[in-house]
C-alpha positions in Angstrom: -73.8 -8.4 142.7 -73.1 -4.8 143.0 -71.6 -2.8 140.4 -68.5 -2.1 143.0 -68.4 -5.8 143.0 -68.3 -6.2 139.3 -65.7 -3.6 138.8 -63.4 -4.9 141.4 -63.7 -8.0 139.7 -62.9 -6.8 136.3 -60.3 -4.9 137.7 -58.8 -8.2 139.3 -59.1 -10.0 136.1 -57.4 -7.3 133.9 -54.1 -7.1 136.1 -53.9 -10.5 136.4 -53.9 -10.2 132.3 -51.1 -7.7 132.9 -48.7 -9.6 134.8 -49.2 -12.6 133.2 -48.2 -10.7 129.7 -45.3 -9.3 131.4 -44.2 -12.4 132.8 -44.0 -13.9 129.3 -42.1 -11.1 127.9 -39.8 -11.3 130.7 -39.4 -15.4 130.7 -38.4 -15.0 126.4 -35.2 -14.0 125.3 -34.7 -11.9 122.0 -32.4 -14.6 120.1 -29.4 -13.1 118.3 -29.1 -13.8 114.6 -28.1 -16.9 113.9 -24.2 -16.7 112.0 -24.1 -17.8 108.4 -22.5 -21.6 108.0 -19.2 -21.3 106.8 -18.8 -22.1 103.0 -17.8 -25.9 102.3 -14.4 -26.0 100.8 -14.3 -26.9 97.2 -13.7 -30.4 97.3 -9.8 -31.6 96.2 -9.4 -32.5 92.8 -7.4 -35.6 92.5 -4.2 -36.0 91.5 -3.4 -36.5 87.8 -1.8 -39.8 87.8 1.3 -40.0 84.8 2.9 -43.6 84.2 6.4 -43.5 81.7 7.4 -46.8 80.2 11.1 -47.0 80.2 12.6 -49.2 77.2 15.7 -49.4 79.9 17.0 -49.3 83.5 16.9 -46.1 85.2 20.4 -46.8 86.2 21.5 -47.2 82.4 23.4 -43.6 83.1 22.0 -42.3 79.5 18.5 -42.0 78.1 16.2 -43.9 80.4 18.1 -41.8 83.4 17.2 -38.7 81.6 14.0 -39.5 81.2 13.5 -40.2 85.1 15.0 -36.9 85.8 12.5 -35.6 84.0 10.2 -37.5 85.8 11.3 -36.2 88.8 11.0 -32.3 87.7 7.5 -33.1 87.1 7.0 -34.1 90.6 9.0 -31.1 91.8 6.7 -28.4 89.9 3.7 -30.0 90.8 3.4 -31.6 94.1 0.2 -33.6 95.0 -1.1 -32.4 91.9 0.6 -35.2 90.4 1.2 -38.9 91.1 3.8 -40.4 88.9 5.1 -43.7 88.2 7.1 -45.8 85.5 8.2 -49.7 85.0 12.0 -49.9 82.9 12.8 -52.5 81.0 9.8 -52.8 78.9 11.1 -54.3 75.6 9.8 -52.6 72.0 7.7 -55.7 71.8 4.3 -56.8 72.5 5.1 -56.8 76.2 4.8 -53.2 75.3 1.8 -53.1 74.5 0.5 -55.5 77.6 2.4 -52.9 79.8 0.8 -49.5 78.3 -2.6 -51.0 78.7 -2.0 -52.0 81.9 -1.1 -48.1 82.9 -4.0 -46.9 81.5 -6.6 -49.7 83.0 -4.9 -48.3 86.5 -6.0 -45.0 85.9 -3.6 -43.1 84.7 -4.4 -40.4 82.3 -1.4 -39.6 81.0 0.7 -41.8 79.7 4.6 -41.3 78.4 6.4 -43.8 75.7 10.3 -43.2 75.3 11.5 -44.9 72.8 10.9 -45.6 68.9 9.4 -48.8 69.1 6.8 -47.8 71.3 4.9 -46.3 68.4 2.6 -48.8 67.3 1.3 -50.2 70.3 0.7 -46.5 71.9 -1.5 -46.6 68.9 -3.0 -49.4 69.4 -4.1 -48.6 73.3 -4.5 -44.8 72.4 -7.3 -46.0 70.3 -8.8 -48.1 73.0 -8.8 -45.6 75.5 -9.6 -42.1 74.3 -9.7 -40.5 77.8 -6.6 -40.9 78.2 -3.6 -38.7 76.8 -0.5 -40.4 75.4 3.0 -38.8 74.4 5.2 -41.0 72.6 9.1 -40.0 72.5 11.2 -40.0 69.3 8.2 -41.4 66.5 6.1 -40.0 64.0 2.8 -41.1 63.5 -0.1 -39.2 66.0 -4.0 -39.7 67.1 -6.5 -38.0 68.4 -5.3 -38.5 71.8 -1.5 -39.3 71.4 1.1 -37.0 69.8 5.0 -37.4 69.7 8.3 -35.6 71.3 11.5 -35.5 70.3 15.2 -33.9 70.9 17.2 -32.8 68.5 20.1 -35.2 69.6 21.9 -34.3 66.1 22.9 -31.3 67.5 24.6 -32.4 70.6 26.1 -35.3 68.3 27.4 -32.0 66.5 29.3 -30.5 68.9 30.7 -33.7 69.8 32.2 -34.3 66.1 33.6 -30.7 66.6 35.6 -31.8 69.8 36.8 -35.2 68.4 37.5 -33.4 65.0 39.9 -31.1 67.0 41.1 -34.1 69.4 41.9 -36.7 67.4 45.6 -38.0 66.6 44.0 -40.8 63.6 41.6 -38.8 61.8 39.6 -42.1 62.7 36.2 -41.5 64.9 34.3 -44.5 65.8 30.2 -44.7 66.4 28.5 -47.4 68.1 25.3 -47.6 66.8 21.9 -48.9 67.9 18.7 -49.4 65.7 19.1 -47.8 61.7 16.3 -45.3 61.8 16.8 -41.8 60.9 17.4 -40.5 63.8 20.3 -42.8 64.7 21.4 -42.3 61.1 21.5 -38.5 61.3 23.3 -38.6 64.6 26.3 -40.3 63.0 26.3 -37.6 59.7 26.2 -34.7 62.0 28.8 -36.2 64.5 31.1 -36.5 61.2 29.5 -33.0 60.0 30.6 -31.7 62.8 34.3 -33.3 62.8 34.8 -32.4 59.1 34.0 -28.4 60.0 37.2 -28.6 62.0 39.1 -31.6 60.0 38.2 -32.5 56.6 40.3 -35.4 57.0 38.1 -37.2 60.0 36.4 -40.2 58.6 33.6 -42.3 60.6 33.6 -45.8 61.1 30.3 -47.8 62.6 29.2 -50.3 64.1 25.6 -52.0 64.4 24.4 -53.9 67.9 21.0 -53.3 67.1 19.5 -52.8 70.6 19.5 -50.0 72.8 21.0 -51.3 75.6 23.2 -54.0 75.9 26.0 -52.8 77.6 28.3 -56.0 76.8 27.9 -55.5 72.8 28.3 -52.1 73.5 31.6 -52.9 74.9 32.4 -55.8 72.3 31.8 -52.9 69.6 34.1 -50.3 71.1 36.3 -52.3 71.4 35.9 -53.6 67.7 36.4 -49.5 66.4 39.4 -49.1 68.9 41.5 -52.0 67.0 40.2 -50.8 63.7 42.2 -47.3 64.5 39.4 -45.1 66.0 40.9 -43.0 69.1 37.6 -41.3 70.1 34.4 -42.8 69.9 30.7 -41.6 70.2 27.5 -44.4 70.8 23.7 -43.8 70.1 23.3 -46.5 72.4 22.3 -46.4 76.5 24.5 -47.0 78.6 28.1 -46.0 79.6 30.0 -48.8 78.1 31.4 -46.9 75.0 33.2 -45.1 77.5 34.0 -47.0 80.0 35.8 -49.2 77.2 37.6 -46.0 75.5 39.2 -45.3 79.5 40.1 -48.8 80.0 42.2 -48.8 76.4 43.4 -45.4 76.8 41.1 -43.8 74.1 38.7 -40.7 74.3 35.1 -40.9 74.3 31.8 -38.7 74.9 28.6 -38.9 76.9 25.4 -39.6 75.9 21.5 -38.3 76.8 23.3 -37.7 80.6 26.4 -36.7 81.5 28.8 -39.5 82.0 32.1 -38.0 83.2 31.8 -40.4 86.2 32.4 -43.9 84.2 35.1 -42.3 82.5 37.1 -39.3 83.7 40.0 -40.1 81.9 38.5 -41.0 78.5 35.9 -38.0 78.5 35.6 -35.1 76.3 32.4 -34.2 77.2 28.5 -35.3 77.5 25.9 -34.5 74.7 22.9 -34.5 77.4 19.3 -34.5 76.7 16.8 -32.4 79.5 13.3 -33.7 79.0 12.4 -32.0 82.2 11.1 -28.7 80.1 8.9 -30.4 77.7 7.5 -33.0 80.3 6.6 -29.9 82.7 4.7 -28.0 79.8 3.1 -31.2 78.7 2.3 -31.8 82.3 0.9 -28.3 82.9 -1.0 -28.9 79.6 -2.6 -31.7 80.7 -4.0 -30.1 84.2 -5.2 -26.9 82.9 -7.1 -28.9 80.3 -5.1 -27.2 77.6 -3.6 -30.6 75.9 -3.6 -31.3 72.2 -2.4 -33.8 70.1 0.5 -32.2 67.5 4.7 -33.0 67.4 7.4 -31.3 69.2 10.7 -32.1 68.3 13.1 -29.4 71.3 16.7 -28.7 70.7 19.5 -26.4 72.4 17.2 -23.2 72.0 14.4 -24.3 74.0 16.8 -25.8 76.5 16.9 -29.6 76.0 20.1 -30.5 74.3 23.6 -29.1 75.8 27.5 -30.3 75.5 28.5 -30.1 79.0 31.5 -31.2 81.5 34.1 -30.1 77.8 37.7 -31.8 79.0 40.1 -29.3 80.1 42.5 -30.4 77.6 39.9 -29.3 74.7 41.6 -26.4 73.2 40.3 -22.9 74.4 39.5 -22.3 70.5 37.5 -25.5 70.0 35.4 -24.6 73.5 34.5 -21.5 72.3 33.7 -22.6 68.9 31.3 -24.8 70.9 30.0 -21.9 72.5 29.2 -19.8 69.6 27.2 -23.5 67.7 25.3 -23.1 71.5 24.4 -19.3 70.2 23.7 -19.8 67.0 21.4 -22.5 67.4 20.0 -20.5 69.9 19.1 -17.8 68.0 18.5 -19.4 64.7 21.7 -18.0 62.9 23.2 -21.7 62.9 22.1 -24.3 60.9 23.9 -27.3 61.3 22.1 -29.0 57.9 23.2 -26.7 55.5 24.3 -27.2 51.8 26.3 -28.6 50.1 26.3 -32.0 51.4 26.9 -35.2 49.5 26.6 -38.6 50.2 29.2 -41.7 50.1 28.9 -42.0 46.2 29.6 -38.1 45.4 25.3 -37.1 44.9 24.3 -34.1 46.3 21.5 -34.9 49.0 21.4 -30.9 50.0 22.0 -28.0 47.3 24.7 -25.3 48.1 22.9 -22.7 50.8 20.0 -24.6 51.0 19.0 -25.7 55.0 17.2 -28.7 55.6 13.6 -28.9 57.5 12.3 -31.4 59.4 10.9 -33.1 56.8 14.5 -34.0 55.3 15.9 -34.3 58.6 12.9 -36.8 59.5 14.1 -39.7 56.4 17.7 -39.3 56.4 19.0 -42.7 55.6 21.9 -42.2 54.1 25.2 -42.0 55.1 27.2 -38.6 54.0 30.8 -38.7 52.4 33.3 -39.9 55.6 31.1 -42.3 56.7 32.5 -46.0 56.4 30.3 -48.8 55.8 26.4 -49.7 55.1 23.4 -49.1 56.8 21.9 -52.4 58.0 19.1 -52.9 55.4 19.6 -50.5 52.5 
């Protein structure tokens, strides 16, 4: 082979070399950077589920109605953060400890008790179940996981003795009690407190039914302190039959926990109401932002849970603004509604001249103060 020959050759072979390299380069693409994958989206927590036992109906028009409309404030702050439900009627028994357990056994992690006899089984379950949170209305005794709420309901039973000191024709006041514990026992000395600031003649006459709610001894009582001479009457009881009976026998009567204007518009002077929606939103709130501890909380008129609201017209303009300036003072701590001297039925001082009572005294009154008829069941 000549050399011509073997160059033409080499020749041949290196352009086909060439175009086969270009032919490559111009068959591949240059591939654009491939985006990032979007982030994943932080998975939903799930709602915090809350249960409330109710000791009554949510149609008893008083405490179990207030609770529910606190209830229902929770749902309104929250939204889906929240799933709420309750079962009513659950009787301070050992149904109320089946029912408690069963909440928490469904899941829910925070659990609500309204009423006094709820204490001991809360305790019972709370012990059981120490993931979950409880909050047990009105009692005293706490765990780990379960501490207690109250309102100061003396206060609103306060300015109700204030109005009925002012507005009543006997000097007779009737009460229509439920259970004798302190709290029910304290309602009725400030409720005649509260009359005797206005009318040192007022004196209180009670009655026992020892339940919460039973509407017809509700009634059967009223009616008992209406024949006995009492013209307006206050309850510590549930529902609206107090007053309902004081506007069928042409008496005068208050609200109480909600306002209750409605069952009586004749009869009513005006509704000590409770708002639990305040401290069930905080508690709430507590519970999501994992800020919950056990302790006792017992709310009033300055943190917004106890008001006198819907006052009769014919209330005098004096006595309304009285009430306004108890509103103010307990606002602002200038007003002490436990303050000295106070004595009870048999003449012994129970609070020294200037001194104001704390909690602590407030928490085991059970006694009656001078004005107040009668026994307490059991002492």
């Amino acid at each position: 082979m000549t050399d011509i020959s073997k160059r033409s050759i080499i020749k041949m072979v290196a352009l086909t070399a060439v175009a086969a390299a270009a032919l490559v380069g111009c068959g591949k693409k240059e591939e654009a950077p491939k985006a990032a994958a979007p982030a994943a989206a932080p998975a939903k927590a799930d709602p915090l589920k809350i249960a409330f036992a109710y000791v009554g109906p949510v149609g008893d028009g008083g405490w179990t109605f207030a609770h529910d409309n606190g209830r229902k404030e929770v749902e309104k702050a929250f939204g889906d953060k929240v799933v709420t439900s309750f079962v009513e009627k659950v009787p301070e028994s050992a149904d109320a400890e089946r029912v408690i357990r069963d909440m928490a056994a469904q899941g829910n992690k925070l659990i609500f008790g309204t009423t006094f006899g709820y204490m001991e089984p809360m305790l019972k379950v709370a012990a059981d179940n120490k993931e979950v949170k409880f909050e047990h209305a009105t009692g005293y005794k706490t765990a780990e996981n379960m501490r207690t709420y109250d309102s100061r309901t003396y206060e609103g039973a306060y300015m109700a003795g204030v109005i009925a000191g002012k507005m009543t024709k006997t000097n007779t006041l009737g009460v229509v009690a439920s259970i004798p514990i302190p709290e029910v026992v304290r309602n009725i000395n400030s409720f005649t407190m509260g009359a005797q600031s206005v009318n040192p003649k007022v004196k209180t006459k009670v009655v026992w039914v020892n339940e919460w709610f039973n509407p017809p001894k509700e009634t059967e009582a009223a009616t008992s302190l209406i024949n006995g001479g009492a013209d307006v009457l206050m309850q510590n009881t549930d529902s609206s039959a107090v007053l309902q009976t004081a506007e069928k026998l042409g008496k005068r009567a208050f609200g109480w926990d909600s306002d209750m204007t409605a069952y009586g518009p004749k009869a009513h002077l005006g509704s000590a109401v409770i708002n639990w929606g305040p401290y069930y939103v905080k508690a709430v709130g507590e519970a999501l932002e994992g800020k919950w501890s056990t302790g006792q909380s017992w709310w009033g008129v300055k943190e917004g849970a106890i008001d006198m609201v819907n006052v009769a017209a014919d209330v005098p303009e004096d006595t309304k603004k009285k009430i306004d300036e108890i509103k103010a003072g307990l606002k602002d701590g200038s007003f002490a509604i436990w303050k000295g001297p106070i004595v009870d039925q048999a003449g012994k001082v129970v609070l020294a001249k200037d001194a104001v009572a704390d909690d602590k005294f407030l928490g085991g009154v059970m006694f009656y103060i001078k004005g107040v008829e009668g026994k307490i069941p059991g002492k």
